[in-house]
ZAMARGU-4260 file (C-alpha; in steps of 0.2 Angstrom, whole numbers, plus 5000, padded with zeros to 4 digits):
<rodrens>
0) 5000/5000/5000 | 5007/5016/4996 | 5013/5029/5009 | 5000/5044/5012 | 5006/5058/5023
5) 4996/5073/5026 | 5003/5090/5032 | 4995/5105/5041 | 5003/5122/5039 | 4995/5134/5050
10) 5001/5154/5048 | 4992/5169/5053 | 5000/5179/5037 | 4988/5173/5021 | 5003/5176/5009
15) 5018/5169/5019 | 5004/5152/5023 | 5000/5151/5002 | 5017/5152/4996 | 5025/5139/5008
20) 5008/5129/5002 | 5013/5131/4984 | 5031/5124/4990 | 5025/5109/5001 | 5011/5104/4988
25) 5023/5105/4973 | 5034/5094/4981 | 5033/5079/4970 | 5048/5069/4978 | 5036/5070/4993
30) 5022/5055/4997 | 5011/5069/5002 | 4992/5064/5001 | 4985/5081/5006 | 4992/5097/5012
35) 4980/5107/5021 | 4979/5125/5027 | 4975/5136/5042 | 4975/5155/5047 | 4975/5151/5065
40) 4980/5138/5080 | 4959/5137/5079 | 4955/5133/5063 | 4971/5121/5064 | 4964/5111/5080
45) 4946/5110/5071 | 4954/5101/5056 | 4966/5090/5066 | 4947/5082/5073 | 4942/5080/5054
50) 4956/5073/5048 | 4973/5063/5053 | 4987/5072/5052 | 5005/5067/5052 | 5014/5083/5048
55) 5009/5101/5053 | 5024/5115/5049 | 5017/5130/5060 | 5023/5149/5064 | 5028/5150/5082
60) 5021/5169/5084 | 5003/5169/5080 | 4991/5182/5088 | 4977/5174/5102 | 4983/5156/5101
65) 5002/5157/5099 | 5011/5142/5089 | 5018/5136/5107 | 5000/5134/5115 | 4992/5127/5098
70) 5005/5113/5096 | 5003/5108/5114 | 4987/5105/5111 | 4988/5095/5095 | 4998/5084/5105
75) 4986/5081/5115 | 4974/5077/5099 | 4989/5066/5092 | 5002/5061/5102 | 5010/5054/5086
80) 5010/5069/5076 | 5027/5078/5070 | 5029/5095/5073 | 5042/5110/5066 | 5040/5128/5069
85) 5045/5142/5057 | 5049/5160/5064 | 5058/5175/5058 | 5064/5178/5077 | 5080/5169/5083
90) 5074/5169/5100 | 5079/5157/5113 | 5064/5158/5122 | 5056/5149/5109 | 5067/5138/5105
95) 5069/5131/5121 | 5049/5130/5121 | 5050/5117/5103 | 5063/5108/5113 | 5052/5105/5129
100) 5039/5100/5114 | 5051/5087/5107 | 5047/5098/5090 | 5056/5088/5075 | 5064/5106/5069
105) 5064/5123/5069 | 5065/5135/5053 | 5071/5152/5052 | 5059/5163/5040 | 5063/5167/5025
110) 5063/5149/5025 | 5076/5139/5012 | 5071/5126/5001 | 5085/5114/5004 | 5081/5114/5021
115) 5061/5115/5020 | 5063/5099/5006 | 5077/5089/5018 | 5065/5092/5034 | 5049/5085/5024
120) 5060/5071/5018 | 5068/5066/5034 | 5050/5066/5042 | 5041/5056/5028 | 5057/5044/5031
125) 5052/5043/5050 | 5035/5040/5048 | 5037/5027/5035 | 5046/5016/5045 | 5036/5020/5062
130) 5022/5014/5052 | 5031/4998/5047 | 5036/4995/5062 | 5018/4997/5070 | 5009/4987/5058
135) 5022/4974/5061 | 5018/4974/5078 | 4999/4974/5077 | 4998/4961/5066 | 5007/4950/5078
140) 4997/4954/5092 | 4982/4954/5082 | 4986/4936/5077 | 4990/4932/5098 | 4972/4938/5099
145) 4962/4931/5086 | 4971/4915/5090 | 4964/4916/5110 | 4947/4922/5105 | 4944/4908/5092
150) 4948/4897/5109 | 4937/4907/5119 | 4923/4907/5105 | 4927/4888/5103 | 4923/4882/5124
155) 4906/4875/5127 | 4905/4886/5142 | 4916/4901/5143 | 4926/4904/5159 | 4935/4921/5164
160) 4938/4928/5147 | 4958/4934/5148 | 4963/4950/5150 | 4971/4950/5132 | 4954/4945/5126
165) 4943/4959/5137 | 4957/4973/5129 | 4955/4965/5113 | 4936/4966/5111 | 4931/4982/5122
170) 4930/4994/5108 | 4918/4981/5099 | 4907/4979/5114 | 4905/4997/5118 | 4894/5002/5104
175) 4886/4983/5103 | 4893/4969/5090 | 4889/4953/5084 | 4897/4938/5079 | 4893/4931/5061
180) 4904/4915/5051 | 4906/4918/5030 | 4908/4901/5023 | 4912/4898/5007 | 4901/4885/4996
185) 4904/4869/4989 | 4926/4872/4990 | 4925/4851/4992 | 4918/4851/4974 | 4927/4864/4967
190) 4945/4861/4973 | 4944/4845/4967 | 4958/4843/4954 | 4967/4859/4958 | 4985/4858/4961
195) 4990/4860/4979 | 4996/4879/4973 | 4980/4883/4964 | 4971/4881/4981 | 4985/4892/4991
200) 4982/4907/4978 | 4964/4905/4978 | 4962/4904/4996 | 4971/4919/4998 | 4964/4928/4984
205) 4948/4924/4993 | 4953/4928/5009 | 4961/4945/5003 | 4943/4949/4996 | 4934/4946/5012
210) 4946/4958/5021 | 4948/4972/5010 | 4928/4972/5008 | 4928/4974/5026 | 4942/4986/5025
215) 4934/4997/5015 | 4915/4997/5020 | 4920/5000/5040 | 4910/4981/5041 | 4922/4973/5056
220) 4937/4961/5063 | 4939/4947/5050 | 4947/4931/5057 | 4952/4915/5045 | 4949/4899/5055
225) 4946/4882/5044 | 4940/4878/5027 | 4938/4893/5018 | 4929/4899/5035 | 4930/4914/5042
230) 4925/4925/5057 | 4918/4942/5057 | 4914/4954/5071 | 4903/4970/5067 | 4909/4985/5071
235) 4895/4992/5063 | 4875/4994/5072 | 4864/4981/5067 | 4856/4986/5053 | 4871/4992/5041
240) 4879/4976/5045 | 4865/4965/5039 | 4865/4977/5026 | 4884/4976/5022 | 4885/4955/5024
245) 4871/4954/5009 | 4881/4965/5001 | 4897/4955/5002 | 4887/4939/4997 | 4880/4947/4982
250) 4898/4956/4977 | 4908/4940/4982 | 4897/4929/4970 | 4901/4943/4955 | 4919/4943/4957
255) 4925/4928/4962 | 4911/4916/4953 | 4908/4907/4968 | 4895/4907/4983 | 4894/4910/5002
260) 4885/4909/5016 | 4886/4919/5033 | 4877/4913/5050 | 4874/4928/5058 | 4871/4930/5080
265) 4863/4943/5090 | 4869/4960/5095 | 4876/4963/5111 | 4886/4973/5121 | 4890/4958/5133
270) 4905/4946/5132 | 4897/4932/5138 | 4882/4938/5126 | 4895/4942/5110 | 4901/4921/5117
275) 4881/4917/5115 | 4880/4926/5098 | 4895/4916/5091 | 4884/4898/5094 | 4872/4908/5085
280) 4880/4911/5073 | 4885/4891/5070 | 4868/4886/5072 | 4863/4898/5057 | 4877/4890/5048
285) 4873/4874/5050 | 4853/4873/5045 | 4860/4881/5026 | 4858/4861/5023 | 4840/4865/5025
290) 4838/4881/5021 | 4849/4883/5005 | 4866/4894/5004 | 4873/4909/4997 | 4863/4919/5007
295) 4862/4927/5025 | 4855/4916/5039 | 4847/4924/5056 | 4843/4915/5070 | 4843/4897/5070
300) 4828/4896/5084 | 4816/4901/5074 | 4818/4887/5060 | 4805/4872/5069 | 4807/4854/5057
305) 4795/4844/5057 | 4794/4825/5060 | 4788/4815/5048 | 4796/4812/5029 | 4788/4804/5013
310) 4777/4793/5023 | 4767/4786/5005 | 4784/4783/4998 | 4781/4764/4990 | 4766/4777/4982
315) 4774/4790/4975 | 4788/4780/4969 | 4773/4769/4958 | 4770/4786/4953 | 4788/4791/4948
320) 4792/4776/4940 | 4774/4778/4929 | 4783/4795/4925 | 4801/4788/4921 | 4792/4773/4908
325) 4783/4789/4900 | 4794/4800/4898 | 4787/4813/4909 | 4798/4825/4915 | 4787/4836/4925
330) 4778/4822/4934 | 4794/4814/4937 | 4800/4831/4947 | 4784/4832/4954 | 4786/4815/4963
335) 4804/4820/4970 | 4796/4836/4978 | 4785/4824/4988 | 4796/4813/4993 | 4808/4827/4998
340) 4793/4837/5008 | 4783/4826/5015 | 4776/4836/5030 | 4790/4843/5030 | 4807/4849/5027
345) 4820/4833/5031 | 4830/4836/5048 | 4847/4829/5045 | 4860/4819/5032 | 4855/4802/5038
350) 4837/4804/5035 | 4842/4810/5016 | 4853/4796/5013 | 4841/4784/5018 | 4829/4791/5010
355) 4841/4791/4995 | 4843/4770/4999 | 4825/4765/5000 | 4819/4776/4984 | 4833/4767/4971
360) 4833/4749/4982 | 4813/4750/4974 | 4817/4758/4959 | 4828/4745/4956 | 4816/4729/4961
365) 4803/4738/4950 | 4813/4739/4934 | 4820/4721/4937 | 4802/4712/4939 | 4799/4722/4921
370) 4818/4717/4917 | 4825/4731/4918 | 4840/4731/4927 | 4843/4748/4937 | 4864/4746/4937
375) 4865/4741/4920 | 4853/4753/4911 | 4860/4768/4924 | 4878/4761/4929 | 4872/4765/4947
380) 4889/4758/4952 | 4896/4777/4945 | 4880/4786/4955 | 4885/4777/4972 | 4876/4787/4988
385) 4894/4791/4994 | 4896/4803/4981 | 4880/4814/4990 | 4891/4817/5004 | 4902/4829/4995
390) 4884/4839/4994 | 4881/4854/5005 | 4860/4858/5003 | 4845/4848/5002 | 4843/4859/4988
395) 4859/4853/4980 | 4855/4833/4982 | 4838/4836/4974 | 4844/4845/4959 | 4855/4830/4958
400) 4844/4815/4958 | 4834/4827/4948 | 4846/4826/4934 | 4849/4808/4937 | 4831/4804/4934
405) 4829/4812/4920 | 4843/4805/4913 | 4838/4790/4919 | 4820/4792/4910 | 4829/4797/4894
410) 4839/4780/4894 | 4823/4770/4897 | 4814/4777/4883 | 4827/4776/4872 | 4830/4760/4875
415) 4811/4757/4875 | 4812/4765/4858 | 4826/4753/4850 | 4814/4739/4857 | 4801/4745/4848
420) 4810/4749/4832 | 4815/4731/4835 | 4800/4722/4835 | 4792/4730/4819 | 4810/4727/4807
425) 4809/4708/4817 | 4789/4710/4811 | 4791/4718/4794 | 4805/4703/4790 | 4794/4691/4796
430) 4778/4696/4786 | 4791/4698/4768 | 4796/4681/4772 | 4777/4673/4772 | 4769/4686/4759
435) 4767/4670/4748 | 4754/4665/4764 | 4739/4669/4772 | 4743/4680/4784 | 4734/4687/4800
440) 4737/4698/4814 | 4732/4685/4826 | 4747/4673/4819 | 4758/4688/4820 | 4754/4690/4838
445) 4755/4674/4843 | 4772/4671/4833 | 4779/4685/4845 | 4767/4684/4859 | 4759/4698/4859
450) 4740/4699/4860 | 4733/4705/4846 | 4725/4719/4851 | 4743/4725/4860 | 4754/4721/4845
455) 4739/4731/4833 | 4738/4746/4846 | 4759/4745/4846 | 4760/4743/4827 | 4750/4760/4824
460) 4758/4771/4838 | 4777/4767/4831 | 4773/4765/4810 | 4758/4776/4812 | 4749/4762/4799
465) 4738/4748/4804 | 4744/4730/4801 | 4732/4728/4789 | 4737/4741/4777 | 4756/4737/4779
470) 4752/4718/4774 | 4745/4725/4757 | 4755/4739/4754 | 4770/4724/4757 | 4760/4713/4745
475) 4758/4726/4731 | 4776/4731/4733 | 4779/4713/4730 | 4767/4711/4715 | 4777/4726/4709
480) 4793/4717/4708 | 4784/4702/4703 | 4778/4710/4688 | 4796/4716/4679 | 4797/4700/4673
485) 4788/4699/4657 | 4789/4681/4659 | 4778/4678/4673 | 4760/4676/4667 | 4751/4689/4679
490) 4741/4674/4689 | 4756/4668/4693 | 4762/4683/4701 | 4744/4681/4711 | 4748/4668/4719
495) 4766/4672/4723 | 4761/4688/4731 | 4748/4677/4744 | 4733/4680/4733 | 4722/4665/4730
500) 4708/4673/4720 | 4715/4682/4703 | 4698/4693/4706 | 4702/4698/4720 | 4720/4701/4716
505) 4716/4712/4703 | 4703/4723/4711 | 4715/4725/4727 | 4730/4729/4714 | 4721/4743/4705
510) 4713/4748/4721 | 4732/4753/4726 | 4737/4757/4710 | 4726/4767/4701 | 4726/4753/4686
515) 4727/4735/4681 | 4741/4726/4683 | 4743/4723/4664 | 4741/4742/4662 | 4756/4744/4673
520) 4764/4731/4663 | 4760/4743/4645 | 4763/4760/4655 | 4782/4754/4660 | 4784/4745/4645
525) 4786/4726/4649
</rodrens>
């Protein structure tokens, strides 16, 4: 992060106080962020409580409020603040009085630019490496903290919270706080593959995000604990932190591409109650199997299950496997919904996967009785219920058998289909082969054991033809044939096409064909 430094210069002469503006602002060398100005100790104090200053360069003889007086009590604004007086009087009075005030220099009016630029300089320098070294030094005992506190947070029941702890959170208890817990979704299935690398830079990339969105919108402490989970406090009243945590949900999602959820607890001023608000905030987290995930989850409490799950399932399964055989989509989504609802939403894992167990152990004794098998047609084997454990919702199991039951209805029908198209080339082959014969629907039927009124409904709904009309239109395709050969007398032909009356024959041939068959033979010239 770069280094931003602002500077106050306070003179009660306008034009002295605009042109040693103009010098310090067009220092470009300088890692100056702002450079403010101020006619009078006042007006200097009344900024230094709007804005942090780190520099202030002020004359030493102002009227009222003389620079002696203002800069002792702008130390006691800002301890921390560096200050050099400018005067045209080489008086040791007041230099005695900058030494008393630990002033970082004293410049003689008219002031040279050397020495103004090499003061600046030597300051920015200072500051620089003060605020290294602090940072360093908060971050290590931030780290001591965050680590006691997640022990704290982490007892059943909290003792005697430690001193460090009490220090640690009193300015987050004093205007009230909560506890809340960010985890990120489905990182189990989303890791998978990764090298060990990729998951380093994404987990900090993540966790960079989290902190600078909290940086930046005054939301809280962040703390990282375990898999991709993370810890906030608000430091922030209730409302813009319920606010500010949808916000992070929505902006997380559109930057990163991935989800989270955060458990949120109560507000409190309490440490025992901000202890209370952390199991909250678990206890929010951990119904997002129920409730669904990315998005923010209040108080656990108010979420009341009820008992009893899919208690007509031998039913609805009948009805989903109906479904599934036809090709229904919709009512095959409408059976999952009530096994998954019953009176209510399901309670826990265990109940799922046994749910999960008894629907496929009858899916798969139903399709065998119709010889079907389940593992064969599905390769179940590959679906195993293991692979729902690495599922975080209800939500996300039921979109899964979802899309394995529909797949699952696809492979039926299709299979269904080739069996079908089967049949009536195994039917068409069978009738070319006896069109020299009578031949019935009820001999076809029972040659493939098929009632006839089911083997006549089937024949129809897959050639869109009855069986009677294929049988003639087969016979005059044969007659057709029959008739190239000028040699063959057209009784003959009669005969060999299945036709035992040459009346008969004829009327059916021009009944199909729009003529005799010897004008056939004339029109195409045999």
């Amino acid at each position: 992060m770069a280094l931003e430094i602002n500077v106050l210069l306070v003179d009660d002469e306008a034009v002295e106080l605009e042109w040693l503006r103009r010098r310090v602002a067009g220092s470009g060398q300088l890692p100056l962020h702002s450079v403010l100005t101020a006619a009078s100790g006042f007006a200097a104090l009344k900024l230094m409580e709007q804005h942090r200053i780190d520099i202030i360069l002020s004359d030493i003889r102002m009227p009222i409020m003389s620079g002696v007086e203002f800069a002792r009590k702008a130390k006691e604004l800002n301890p921390e603040v560096h200050i050099v007086f400018i005067s045209g009087h080489q008086d040791f009075q007041y230099a005695k009085a900058a030494i008393q005030l630990n002033a970082c220099g004293y410049l003689l009016k008219p002031v040279d630019d050397g020495e103004l630029y090499t003061t600046l300089e030597e300051l920015c320098a200072r500051i620089e490496e003060d605020r290294r070294r602090n940072i360093s030094l908060s971050e290590t005992l931030s780290l001591v903290h965050q680590e006691l506190l997640l022990r704290w947070f982490s007892e059943a029941a909290p003792g005697e919270a430690e001193a460090h702890i009490r220090s640690f959170l009193a300015p987050y208890l004093q205007e009230g706080t909560a506890a809340a817990i960010l985890e990120i979704d489905d990182m189990a299935r989303n890791i998978q593959g990764w090298s060990e690398d990729r998951r380093r830079e994404w987990t900090a990339e993540a966790g960079r995000y989290i902190r600078q969105f909290a940086e930046e919108h005054n939301l809280g402490l962040v703390i990282p604990t375990y898999d991709h989970h993370y810890v906030l406090l608000a430091a922030r009243p209730e409302p813009y932190f319920i606010a500010l945590l949808e916000e992070l949900i929505r902006s997380f999602h559109q930057s990163l591409g991935c989800t989270v959820t955060i458990g949120r607890g109560m507000y409190t001023t309490g440490l025992n109650g901000l202890h209370d608000s952390y199991r909250q905030a678990q206890a929010a987290l951990s119904i997002k199997w129920i409730v669904g995930k990315n998005r923010l989850i209040d108080d656990a409490s108010q979420w009341q299950p009820k008992e009893i799950i899919a208690p007509d399932l031998e039913q609805v399964v009948d009805e989903m496997l109906k479904a599934m055989l036809d090709y229904d989509l919709t009512a095959i989504d409408d059976s999952l919904r009530k096994l998954f609802a019953g009176d209510g939403p399901l309670t826990g894992k265990d109940d799922i996967y046994g749910l999960i167990i008894r629907l496929t152990s009858k899916l798969h004794t139903d399709l065998r009785q119709m010889n079907e098998p389940l593992h064969e047609i599905w390769n179940w084997d590959s679906y195993h219920p293991m692979v729902l454990l690495q599922f975080e919702t209800v939500q996300d199991i039921l979109s899964w058998l979802r899309r394995r039951f529909f797949e699952l209805s696809e492979l039926l029908y299709l299979k269904r289909q080739r069996q079908k198209r089967k049949l009536i080339d195994d039917i068409a082959a069978y009738v070319q082969e006896r069109l020299d014969q009578k031949i019935t629907l009820n001999e076809v039927a029972a040659h493939f054991q098929f009632t006839p009124n089911y083997l006549g409904h089937l024949f129809k709904s897959e050639t869109n033809q009855l069986f009677s009309d294929f049988l003639g239109e087969q016979r005059m395709k044969r007659v057709c044939e029959l008739l190239e050969d000028p040699t063959r007398k057209i009784y003959e032909i009669a005969e060999q096409a299945g036709y035992k009356n040459i009346i008969y024959f004829n009327r059916q041939f021009k009944q199909h064909m729009g003529m005799s068959p010897g004008e056939y033979r004339k029109r195409n010239r045999i």
